[in-house]
gemmi code that builds the backbone of each chain (N, CA, C; Angstrom):
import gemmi

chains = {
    "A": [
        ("UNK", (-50.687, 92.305, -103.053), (-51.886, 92.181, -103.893), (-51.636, 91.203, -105.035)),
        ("UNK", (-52.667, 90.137, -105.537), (-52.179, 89.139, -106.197), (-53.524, 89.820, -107.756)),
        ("UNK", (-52.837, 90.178, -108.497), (-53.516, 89.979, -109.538), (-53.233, 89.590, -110.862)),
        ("UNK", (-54.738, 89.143, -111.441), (-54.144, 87.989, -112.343), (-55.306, 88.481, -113.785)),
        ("UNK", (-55.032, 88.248, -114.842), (-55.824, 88.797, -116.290), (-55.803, 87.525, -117.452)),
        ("UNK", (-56.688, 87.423, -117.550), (-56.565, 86.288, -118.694), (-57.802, 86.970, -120.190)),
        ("UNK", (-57.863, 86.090, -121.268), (-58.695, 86.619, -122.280), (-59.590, 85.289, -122.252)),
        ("UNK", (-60.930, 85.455, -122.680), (-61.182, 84.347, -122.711), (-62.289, 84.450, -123.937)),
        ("UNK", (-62.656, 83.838, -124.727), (-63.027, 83.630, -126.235), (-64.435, 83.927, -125.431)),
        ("UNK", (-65.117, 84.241, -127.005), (-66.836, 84.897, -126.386), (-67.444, 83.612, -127.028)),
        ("UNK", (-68.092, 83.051, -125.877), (-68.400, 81.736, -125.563), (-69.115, 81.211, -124.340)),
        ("UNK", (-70.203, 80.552, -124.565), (-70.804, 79.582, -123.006), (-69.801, 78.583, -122.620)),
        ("UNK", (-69.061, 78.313, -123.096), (-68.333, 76.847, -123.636), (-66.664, 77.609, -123.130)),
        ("UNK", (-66.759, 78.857, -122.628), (-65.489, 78.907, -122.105), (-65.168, 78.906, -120.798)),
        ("UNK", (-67.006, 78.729, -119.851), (-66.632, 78.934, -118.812), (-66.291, 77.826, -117.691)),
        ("UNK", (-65.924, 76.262, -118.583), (-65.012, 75.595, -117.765), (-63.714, 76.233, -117.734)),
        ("UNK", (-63.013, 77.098, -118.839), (-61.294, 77.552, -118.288), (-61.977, 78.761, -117.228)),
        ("UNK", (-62.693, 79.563, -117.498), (-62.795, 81.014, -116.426), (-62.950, 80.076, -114.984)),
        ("UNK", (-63.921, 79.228, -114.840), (-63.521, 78.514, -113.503), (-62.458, 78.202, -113.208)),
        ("UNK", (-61.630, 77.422, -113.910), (-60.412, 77.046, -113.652), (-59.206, 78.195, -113.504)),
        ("UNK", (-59.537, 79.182, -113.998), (-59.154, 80.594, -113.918), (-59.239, 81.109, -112.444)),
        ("UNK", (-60.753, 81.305, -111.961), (-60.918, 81.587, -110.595), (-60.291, 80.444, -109.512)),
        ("UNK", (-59.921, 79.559, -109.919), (-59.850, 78.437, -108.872), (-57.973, 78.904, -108.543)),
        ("UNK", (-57.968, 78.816, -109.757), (-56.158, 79.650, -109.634), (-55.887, 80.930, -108.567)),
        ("UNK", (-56.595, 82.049, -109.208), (-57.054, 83.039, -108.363), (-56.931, 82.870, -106.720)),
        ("UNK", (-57.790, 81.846, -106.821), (-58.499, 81.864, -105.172), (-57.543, 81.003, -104.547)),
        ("UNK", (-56.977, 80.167, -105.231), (-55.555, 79.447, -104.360), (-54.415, 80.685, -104.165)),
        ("UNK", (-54.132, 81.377, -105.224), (-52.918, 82.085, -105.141), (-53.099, 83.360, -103.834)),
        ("UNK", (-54.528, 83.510, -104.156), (-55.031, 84.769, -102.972), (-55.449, 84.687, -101.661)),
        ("UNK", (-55.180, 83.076, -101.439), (-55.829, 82.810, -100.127), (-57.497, 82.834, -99.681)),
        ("UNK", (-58.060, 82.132, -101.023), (-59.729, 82.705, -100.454), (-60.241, 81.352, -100.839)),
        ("UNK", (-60.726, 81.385, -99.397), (-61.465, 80.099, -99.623), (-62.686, 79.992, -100.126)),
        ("UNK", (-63.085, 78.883, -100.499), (-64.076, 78.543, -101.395), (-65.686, 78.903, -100.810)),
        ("UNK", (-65.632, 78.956, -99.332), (-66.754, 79.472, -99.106), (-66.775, 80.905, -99.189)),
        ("UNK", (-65.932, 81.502, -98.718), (-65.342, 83.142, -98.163), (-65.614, 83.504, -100.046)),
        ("UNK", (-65.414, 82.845, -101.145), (-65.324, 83.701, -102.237), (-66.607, 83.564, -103.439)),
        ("UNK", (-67.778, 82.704, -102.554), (-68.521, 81.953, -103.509), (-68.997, 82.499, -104.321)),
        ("UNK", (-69.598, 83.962, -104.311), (-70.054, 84.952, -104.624), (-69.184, 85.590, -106.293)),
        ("UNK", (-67.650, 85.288, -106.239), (-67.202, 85.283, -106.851), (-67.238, 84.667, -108.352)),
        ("UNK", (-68.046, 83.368, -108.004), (-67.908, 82.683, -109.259), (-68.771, 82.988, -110.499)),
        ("UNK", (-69.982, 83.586, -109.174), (-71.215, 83.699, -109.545), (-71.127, 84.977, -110.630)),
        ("UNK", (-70.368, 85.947, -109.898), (-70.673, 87.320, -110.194), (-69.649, 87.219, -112.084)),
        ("UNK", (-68.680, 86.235, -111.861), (-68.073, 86.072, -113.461), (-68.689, 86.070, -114.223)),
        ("UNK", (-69.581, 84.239, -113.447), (-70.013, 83.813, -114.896), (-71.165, 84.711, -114.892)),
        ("UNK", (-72.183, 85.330, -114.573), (-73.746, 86.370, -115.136), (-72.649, 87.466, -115.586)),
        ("UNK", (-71.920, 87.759, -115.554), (-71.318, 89.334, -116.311), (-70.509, 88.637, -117.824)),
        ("UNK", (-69.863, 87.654, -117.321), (-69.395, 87.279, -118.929), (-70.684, 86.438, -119.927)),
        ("UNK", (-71.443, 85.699, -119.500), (-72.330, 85.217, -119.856), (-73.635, 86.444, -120.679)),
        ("UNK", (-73.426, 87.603, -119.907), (-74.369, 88.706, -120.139), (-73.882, 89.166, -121.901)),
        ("UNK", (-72.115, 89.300, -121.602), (-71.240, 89.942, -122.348), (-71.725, 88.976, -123.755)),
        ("UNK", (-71.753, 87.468, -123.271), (-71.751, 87.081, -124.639), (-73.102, 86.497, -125.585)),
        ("UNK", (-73.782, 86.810, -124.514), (-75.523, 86.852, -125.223), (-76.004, 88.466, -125.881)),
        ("UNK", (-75.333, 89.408, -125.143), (-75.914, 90.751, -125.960), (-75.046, 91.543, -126.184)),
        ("UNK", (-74.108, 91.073, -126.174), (-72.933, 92.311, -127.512), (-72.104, 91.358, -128.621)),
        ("UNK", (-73.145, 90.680, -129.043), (-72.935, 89.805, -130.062), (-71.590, 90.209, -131.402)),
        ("UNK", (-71.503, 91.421, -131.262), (-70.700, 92.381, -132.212), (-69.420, 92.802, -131.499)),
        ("UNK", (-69.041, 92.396, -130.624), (-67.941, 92.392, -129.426), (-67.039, 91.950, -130.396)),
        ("UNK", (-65.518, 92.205, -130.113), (-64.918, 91.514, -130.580), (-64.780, 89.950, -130.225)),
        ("UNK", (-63.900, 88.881, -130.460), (-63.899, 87.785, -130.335), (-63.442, 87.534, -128.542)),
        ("UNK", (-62.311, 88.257, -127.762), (-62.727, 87.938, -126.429), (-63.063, 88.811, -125.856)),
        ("UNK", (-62.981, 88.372, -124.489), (-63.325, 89.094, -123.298), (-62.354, 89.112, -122.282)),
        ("UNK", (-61.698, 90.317, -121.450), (-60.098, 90.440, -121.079), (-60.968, 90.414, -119.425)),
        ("UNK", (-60.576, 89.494, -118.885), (-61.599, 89.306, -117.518), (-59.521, 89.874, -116.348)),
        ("UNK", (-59.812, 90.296, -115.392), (-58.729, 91.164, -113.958), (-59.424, 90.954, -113.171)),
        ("UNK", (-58.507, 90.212, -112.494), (-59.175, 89.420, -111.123), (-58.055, 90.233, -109.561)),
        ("UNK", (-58.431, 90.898, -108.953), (-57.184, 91.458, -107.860), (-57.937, 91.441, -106.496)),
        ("UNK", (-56.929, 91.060, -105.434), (-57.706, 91.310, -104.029), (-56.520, 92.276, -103.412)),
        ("UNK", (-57.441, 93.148, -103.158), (-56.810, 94.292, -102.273), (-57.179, 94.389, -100.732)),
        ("UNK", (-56.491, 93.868, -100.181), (-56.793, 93.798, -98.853), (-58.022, 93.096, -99.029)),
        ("UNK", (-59.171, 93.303, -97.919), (-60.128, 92.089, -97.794), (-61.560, 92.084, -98.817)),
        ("UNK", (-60.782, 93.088, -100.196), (-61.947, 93.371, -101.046), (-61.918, 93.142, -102.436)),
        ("UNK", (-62.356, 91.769, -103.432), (-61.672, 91.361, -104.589), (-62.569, 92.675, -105.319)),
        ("UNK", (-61.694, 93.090, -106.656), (-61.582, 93.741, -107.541), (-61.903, 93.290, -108.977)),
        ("UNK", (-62.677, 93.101, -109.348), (-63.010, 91.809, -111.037), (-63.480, 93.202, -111.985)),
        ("UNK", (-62.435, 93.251, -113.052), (-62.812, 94.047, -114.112), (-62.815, 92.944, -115.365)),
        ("UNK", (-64.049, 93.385, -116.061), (-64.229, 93.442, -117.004), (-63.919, 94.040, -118.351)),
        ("UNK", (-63.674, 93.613, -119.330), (-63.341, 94.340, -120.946), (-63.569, 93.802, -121.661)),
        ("UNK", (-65.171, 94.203, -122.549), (-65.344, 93.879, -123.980), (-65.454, 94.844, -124.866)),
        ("UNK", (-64.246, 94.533, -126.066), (-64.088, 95.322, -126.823), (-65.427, 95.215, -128.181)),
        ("UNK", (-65.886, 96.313, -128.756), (-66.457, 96.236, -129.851), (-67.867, 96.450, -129.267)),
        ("UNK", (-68.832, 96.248, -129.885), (-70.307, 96.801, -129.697), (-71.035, 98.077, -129.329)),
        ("UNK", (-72.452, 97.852, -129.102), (-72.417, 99.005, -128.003), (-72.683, 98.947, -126.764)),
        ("UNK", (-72.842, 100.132, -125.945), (-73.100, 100.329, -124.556), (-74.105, 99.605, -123.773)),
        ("UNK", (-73.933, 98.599, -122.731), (-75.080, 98.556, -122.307), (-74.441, 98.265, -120.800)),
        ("UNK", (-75.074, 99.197, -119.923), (-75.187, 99.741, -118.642), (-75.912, 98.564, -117.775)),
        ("UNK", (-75.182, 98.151, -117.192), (-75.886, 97.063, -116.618), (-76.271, 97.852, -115.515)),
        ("UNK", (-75.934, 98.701, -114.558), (-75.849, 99.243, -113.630), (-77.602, 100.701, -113.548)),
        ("UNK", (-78.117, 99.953, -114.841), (-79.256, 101.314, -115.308), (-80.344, 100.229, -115.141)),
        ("UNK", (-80.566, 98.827, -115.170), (-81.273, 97.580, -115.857), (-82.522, 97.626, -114.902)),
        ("UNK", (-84.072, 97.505, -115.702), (-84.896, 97.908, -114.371), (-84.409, 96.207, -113.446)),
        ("UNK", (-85.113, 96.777, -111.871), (-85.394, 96.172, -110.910), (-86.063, 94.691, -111.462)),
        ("UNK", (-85.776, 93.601, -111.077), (-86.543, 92.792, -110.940), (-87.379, 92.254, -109.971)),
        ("UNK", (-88.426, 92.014, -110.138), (-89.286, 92.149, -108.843), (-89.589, 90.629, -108.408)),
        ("UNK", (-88.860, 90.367, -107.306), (-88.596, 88.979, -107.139), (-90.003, 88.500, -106.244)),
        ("UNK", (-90.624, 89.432, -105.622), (-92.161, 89.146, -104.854), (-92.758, 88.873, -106.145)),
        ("UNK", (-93.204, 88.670, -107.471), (-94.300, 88.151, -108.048), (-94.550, 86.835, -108.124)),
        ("UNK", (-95.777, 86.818, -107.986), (-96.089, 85.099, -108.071), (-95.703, 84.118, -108.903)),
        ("UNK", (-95.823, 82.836, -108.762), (-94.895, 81.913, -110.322), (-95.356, 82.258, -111.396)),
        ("UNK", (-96.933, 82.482, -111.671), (-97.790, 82.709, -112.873), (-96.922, 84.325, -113.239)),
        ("UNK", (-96.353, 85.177, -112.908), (-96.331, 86.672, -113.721), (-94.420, 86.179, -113.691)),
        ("UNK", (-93.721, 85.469, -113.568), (-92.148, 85.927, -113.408), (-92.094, 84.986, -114.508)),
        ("UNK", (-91.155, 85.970, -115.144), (-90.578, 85.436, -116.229), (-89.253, 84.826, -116.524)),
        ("UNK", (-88.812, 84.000, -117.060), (-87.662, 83.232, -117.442), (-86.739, 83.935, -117.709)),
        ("UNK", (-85.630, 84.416, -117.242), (-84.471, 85.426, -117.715), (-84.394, 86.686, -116.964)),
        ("UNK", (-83.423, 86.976, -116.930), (-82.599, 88.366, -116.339), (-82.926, 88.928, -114.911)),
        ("UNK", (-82.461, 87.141, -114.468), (-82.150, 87.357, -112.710), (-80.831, 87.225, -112.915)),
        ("UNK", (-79.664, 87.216, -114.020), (-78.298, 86.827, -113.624), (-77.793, 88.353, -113.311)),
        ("UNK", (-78.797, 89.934, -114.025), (-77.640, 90.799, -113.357), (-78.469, 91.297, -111.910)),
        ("UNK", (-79.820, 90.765, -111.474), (-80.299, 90.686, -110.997), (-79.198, 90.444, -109.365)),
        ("UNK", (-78.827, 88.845, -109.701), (-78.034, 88.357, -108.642), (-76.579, 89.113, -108.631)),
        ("UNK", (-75.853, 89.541, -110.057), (-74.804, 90.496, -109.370), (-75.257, 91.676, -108.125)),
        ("UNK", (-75.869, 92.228, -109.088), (-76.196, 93.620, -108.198), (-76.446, 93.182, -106.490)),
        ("UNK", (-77.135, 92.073, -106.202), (-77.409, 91.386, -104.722), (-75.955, 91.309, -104.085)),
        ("UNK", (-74.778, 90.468, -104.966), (-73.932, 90.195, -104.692), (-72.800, 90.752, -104.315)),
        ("UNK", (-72.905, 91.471, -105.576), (-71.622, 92.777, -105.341), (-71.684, 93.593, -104.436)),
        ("UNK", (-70.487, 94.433, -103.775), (-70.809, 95.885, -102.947), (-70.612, 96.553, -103.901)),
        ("UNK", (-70.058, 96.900, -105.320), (-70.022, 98.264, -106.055), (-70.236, 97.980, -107.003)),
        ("UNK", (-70.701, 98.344, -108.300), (-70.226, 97.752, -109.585), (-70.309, 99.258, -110.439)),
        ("UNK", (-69.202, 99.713, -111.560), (-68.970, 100.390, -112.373), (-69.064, 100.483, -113.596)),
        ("UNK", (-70.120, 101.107, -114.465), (-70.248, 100.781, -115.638), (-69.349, 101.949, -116.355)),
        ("UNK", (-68.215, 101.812, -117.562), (-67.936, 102.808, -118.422), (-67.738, 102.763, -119.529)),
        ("UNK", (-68.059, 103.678, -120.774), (-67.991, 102.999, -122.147), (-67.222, 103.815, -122.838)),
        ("UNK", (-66.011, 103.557, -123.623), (-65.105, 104.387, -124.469), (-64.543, 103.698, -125.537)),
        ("UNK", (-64.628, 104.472, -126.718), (-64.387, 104.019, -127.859), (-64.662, 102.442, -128.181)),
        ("UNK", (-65.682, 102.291, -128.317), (-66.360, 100.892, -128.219), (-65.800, 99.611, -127.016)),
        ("UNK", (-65.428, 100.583, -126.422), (-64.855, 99.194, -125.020), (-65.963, 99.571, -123.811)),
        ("UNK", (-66.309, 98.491, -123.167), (-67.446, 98.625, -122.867), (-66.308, 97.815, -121.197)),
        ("UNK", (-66.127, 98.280, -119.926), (-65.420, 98.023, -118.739), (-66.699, 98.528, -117.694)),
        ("UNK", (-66.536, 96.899, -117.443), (-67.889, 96.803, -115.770), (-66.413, 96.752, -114.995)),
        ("UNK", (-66.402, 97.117, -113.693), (-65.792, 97.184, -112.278), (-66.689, 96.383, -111.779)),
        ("UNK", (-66.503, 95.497, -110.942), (-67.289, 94.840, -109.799), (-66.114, 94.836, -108.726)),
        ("UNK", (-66.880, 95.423, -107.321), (-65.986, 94.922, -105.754), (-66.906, 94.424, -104.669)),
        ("UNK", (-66.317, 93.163, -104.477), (-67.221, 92.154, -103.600), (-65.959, 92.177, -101.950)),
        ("UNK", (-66.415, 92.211, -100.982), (-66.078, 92.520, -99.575), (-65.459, 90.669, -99.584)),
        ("UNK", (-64.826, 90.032, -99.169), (-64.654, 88.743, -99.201), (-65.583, 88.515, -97.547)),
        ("UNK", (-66.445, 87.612, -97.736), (-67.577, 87.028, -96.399), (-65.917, 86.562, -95.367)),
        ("UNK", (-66.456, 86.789, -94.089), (-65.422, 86.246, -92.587), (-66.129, 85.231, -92.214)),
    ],
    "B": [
        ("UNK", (-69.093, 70.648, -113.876), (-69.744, 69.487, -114.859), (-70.954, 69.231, -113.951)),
        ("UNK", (-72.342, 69.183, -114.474), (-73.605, 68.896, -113.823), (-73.944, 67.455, -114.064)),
        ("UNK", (-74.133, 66.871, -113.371), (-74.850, 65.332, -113.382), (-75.913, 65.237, -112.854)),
        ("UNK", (-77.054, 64.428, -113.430), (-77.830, 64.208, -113.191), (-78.742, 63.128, -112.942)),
        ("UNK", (-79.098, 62.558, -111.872), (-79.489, 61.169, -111.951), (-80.831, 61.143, -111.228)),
        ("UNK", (-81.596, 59.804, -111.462), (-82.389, 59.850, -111.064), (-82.589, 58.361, -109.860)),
        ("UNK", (-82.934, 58.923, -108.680), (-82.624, 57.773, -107.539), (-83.161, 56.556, -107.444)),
        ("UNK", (-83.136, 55.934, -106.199), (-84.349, 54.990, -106.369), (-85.542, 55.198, -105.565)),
        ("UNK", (-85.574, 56.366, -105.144), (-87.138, 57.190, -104.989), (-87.895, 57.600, -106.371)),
        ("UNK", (-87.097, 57.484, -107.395), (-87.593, 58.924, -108.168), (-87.134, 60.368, -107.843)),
        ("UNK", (-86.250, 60.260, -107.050), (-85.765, 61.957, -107.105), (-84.878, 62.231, -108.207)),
        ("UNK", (-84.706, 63.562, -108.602), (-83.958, 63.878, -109.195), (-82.916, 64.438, -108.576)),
        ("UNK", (-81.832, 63.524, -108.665), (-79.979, 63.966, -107.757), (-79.199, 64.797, -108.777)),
        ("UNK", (-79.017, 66.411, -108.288), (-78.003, 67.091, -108.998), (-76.610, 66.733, -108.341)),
        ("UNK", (-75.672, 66.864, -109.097), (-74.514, 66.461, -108.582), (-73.378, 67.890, -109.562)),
        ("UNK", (-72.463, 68.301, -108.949), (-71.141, 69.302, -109.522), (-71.970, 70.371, -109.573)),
        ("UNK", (-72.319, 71.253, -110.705), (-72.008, 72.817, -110.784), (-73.317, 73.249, -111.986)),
        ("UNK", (-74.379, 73.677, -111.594), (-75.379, 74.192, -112.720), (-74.627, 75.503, -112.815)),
        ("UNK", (-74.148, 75.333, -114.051), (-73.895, 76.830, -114.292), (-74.361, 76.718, -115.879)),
        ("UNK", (-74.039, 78.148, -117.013), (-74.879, 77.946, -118.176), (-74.661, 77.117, -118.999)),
        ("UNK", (-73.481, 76.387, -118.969), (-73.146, 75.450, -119.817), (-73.902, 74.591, -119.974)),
        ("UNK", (-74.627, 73.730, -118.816), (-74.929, 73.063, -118.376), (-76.366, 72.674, -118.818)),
        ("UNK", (-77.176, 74.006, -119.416), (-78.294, 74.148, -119.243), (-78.840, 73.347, -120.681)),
        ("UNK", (-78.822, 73.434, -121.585), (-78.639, 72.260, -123.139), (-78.859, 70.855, -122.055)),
        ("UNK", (-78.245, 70.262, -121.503), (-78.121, 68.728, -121.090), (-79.416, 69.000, -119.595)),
        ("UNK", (-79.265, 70.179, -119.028), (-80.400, 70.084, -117.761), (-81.866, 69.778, -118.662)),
        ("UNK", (-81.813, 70.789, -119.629), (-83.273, 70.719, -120.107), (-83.399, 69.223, -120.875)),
        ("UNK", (-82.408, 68.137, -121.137), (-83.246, 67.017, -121.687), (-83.870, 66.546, -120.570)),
        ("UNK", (-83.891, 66.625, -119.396), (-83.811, 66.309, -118.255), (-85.245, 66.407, -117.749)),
        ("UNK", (-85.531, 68.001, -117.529), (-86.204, 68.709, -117.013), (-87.270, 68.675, -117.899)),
        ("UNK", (-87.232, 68.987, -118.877), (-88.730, 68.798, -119.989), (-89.324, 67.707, -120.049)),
        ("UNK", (-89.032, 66.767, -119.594), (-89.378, 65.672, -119.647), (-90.244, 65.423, -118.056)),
        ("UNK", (-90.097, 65.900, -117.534), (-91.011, 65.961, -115.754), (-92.009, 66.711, -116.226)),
        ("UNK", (-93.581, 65.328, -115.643), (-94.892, 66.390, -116.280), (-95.589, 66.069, -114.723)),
        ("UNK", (-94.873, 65.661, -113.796), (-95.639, 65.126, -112.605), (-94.898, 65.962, -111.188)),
        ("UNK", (-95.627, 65.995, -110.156), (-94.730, 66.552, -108.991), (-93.490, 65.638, -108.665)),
        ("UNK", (-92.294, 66.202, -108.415), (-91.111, 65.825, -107.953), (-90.166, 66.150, -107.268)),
        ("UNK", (-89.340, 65.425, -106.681), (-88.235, 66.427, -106.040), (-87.407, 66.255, -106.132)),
        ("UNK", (-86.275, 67.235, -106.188), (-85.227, 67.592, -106.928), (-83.858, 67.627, -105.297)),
        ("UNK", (-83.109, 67.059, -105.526), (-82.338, 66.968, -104.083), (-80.962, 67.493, -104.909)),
        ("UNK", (-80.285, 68.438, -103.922), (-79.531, 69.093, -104.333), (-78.167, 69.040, -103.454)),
        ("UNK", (-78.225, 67.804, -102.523), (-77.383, 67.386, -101.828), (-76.035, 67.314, -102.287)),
        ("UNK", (-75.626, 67.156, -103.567), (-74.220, 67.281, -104.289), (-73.921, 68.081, -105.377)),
        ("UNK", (-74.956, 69.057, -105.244), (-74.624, 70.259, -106.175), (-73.960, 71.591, -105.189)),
        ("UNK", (-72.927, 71.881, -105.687), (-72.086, 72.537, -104.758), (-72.224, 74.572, -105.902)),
        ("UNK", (-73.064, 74.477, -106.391), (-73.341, 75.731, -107.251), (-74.479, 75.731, -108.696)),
        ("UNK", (-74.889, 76.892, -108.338), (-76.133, 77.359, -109.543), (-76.143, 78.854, -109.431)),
        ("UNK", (-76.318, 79.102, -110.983), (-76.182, 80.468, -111.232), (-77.780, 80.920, -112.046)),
        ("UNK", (-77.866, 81.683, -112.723), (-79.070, 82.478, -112.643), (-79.702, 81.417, -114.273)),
        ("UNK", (-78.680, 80.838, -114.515), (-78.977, 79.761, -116.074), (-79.364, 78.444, -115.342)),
        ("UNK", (-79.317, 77.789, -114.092), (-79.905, 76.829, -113.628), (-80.990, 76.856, -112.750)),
        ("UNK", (-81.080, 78.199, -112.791), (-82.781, 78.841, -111.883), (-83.660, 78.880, -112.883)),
        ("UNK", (-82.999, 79.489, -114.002), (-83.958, 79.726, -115.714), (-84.189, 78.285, -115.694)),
        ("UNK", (-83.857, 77.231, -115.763), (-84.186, 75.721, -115.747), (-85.623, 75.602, -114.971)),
        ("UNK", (-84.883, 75.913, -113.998), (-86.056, 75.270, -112.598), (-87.024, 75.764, -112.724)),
        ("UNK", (-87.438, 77.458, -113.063), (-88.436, 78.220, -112.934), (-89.278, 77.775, -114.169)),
        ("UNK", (-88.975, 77.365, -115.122), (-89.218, 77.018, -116.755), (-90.442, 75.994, -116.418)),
        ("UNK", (-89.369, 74.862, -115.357), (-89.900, 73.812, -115.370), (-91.359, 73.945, -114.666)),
        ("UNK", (-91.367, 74.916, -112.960), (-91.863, 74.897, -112.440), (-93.317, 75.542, -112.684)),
        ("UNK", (-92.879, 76.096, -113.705), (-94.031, 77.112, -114.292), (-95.100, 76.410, -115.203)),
        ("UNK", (-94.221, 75.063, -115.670), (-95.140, 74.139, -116.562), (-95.877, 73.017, -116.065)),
        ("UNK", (-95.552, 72.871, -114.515), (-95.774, 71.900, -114.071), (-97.056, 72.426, -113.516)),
        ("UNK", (-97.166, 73.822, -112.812), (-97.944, 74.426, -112.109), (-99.239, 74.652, -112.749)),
        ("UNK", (-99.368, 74.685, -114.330), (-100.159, 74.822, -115.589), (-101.351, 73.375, -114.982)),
        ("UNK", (-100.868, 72.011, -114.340), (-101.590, 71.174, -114.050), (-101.103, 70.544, -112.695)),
        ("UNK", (-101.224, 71.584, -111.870), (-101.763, 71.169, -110.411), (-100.391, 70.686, -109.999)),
        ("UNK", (-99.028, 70.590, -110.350), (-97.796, 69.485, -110.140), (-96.906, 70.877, -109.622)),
        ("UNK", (-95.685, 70.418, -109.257), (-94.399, 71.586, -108.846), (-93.472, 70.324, -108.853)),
        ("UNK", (-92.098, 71.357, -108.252), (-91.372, 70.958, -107.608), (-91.301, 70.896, -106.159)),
        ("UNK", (-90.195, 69.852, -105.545), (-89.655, 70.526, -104.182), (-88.577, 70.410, -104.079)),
        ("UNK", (-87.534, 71.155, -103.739), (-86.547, 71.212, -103.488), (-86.130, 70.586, -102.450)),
        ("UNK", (-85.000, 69.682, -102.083), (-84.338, 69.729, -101.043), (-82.798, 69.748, -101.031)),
        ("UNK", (-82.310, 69.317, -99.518), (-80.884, 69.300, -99.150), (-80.008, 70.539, -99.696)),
        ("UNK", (-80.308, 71.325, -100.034), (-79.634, 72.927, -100.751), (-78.305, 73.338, -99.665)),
        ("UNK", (-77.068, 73.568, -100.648), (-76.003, 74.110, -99.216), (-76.746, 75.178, -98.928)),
        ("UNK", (-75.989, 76.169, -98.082), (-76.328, 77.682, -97.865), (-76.189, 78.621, -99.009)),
        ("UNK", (-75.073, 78.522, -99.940), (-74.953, 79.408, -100.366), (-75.941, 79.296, -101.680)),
        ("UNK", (-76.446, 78.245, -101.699), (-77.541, 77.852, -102.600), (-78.592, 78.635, -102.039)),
        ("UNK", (-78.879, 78.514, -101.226), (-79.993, 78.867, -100.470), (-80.362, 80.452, -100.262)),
        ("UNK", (-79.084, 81.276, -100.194), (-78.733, 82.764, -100.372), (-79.567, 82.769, -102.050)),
        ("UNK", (-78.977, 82.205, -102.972), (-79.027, 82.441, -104.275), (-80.810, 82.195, -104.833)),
        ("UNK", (-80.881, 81.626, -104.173), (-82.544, 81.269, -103.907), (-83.400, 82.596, -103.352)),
        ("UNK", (-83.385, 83.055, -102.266), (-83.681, 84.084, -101.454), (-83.424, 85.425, -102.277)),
        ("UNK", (-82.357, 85.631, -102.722), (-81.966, 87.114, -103.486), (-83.096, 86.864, -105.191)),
        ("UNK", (-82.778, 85.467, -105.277), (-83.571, 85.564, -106.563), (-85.492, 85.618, -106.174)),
        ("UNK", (-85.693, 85.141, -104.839), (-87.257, 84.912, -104.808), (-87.418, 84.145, -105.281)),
        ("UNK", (-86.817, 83.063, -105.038), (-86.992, 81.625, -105.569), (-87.664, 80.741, -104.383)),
        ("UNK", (-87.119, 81.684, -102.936), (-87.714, 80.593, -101.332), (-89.667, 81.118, -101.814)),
        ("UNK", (-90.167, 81.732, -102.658), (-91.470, 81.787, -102.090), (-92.383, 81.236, -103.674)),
        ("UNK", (-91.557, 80.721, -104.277), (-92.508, 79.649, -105.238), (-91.785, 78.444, -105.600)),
        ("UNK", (-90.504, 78.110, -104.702), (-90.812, 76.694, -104.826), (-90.613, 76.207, -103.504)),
        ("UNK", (-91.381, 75.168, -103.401), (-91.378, 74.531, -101.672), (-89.810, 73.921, -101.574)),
        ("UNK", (-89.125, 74.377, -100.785), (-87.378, 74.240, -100.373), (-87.683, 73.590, -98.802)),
        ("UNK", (-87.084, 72.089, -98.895), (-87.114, 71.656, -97.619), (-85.714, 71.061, -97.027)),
    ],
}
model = gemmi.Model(1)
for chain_id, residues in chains.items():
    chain = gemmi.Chain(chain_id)
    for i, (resn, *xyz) in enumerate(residues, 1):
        res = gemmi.Residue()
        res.name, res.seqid = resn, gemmi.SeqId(i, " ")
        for name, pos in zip(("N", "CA", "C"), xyz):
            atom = gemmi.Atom()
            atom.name, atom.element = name, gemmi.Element(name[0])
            atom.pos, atom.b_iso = gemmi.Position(*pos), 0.0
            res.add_atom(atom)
        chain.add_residue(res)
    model.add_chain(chain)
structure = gemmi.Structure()
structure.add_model(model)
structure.setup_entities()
């Protein structure tokens, strides 16, 4: 099992290293770039989420990247703020016409599509999403 | 890194990675289209839910006077990301 943890500053502007982060990842783990695409996706809308609404977070975000057999493992950790349950977020209703859909919050939209599990838990202001994505054959 | 150019059709050529960074430099781009166009996506190898917020922005203003987008050349996994979002049934993807 290859796993790997980095911190990365709460920032839009950090997610050229988190790519370069996953790209590491996915060489060291054997996953190719199509087999893991899903992966990149599911980072950046969960850290991107992290750093638009827990503004009161501490300064990073402790991103665990692991593949266990044919199923990657991506935890999340932001320390400081409060709770917010991504895993509770209403439905977005992707049948409405262009005139009623609104601009924003298809990114946890597309995790939830993406992922097979995701885990929300909150303790002493640390706020840890679980995501496990099946790697595509 | 997202690039953006414009051809010698008039299309608009994405090129590298819409992801949110990106989206500050898409919108000088995009606000600026008040007419129908199409957007070819032949060398964009990724977009996340901050380069759909672009498109939908755009598409929504264009639609205000009779104009859209159309999409073309999309990989697959573009095309997944399209579909999960309900993006294949308001913009024409060819």
């Amino acid at each position: 099992m290859e796993k790997m943890e980095k911190r990365f500053k709460r920032t839009i502007h950090a997610l050229e290293d988190i790519f370069t982060f996953l790209s590491e990842f996915k060489k060291r783990s054997n996953i190719d770039n199509s087999a893991a695409y899903g992966l990149d996706l599911i980072v950046e809308e969960l850290f991107t989420n992290m750093v638009k609404y827990n503004s009161e977070g501490s300064l990073d975000i402790l991103i665990s990247l692991e593949r266990a057999g044919n199923t990657l493992v991506l935890v999340f950790n932001d320390y400081g703020g409060e709770p917010f349950d991504i895993t509770k977020t209403d439905e977005v209703n992707t049948k409405q016409r262009l005139e009623e859909r609104k601009v924003g919050g298809l990114g946890i939209h597309l995790v939830k599509r993406i992922a097979d599990q995701i885990d929300f838990e909150y303790h002493d202001r640390r706020s840890k999403i679980t995501v496990m994505k099946k790697l595509e054959e | 890194m997202l690039t953006i150019e414009i051809n010698e059709k008039g299309n608009i050529v994405l090129s590298g990675r819409f992801d949110a960074s990106q989206v500050e430099k898409a919108k000088h781009v995009f606000t600026n289209i008040k007419t129908s166009s199409v957007v070819d996506f032949k060398n964009l190898e990724y977009i996340s839910s901050a380069g759909l917020g672009v498109l939908l922005f755009t598409q929504k203003s264009l639609n205000e006077s009779g104009e859209s987008l159309t999409l073309i050349n999309m990989n697959k996994h573009i095309q997944d990301v399209f579909r999960y979002a309900g993006f294949d049934m308001i913009f024409r993807i060819e």
